[in-house]
N, C-alpha and C positions, 0 to 999 in steps of 0.2 A: 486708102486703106493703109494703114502701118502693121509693120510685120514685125515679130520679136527680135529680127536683126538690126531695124532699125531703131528700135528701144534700146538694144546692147547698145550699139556702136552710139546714139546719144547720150545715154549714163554714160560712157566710157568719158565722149568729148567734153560734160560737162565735170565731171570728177576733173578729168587733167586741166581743166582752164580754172576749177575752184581752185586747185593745188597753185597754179602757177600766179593765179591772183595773189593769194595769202602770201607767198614766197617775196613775191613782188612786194606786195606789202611791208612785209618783216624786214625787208633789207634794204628800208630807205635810212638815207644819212638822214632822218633826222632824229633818230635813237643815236643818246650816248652811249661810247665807249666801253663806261661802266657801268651802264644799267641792268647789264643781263639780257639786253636785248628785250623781248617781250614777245606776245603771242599776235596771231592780227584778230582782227575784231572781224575781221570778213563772215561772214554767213552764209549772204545768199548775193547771185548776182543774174546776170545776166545771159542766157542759152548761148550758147555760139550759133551760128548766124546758116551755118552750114544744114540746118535740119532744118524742115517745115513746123509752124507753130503746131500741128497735127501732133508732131511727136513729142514734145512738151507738153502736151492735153493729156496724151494717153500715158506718160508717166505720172502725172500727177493722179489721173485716174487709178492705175496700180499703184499707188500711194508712196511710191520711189524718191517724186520730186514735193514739195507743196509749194504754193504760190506766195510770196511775198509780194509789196506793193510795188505797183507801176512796172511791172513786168518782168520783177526780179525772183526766181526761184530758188531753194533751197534745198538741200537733197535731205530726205525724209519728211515725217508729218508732224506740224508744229500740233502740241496739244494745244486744246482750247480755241484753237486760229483758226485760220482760211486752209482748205485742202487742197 
């Protein structure tokens, strides 16, 4: 059974590892100097490893996270897509 504290505390760990992907991302050397840098194309990735697939079911159930392929989620719900 999952409890709504353990939905928080999952939303929480996947927001902070989506941030710190995209950041990772943004700030590889292989953007020049004077391009302005750029945005990342990150979307969706992967849960952190720390919660039971339980708790990724039942956010995506409350429509929090939706499913991308091969195991990768996305926080909110793609129109048109997989939920």
């Amino acid at each position: 059974m999952v409890t709504d504290e353990d939905c928080k505390r999952g939303m929480k760990a996947f927001k902070r590892r989506l941030k710190l992907t995209r950041l990772d991302d943004e700030s590889r050397l292989g953007r020049g100097p004077m391009s302005g840098g750029g945005s990342s194309g990150i979307e969706s990735i992967t849960p952190p490893r720390e919660f039971s697939q339980e708790v990724w079911d039942e956010l995506v159930k409350r429509g929090q996270l939706s499913r991308d392929d091969e195991g990768f989620y996305r926080v909110g719900v793609l129109k048109g897509g997989m939920s």
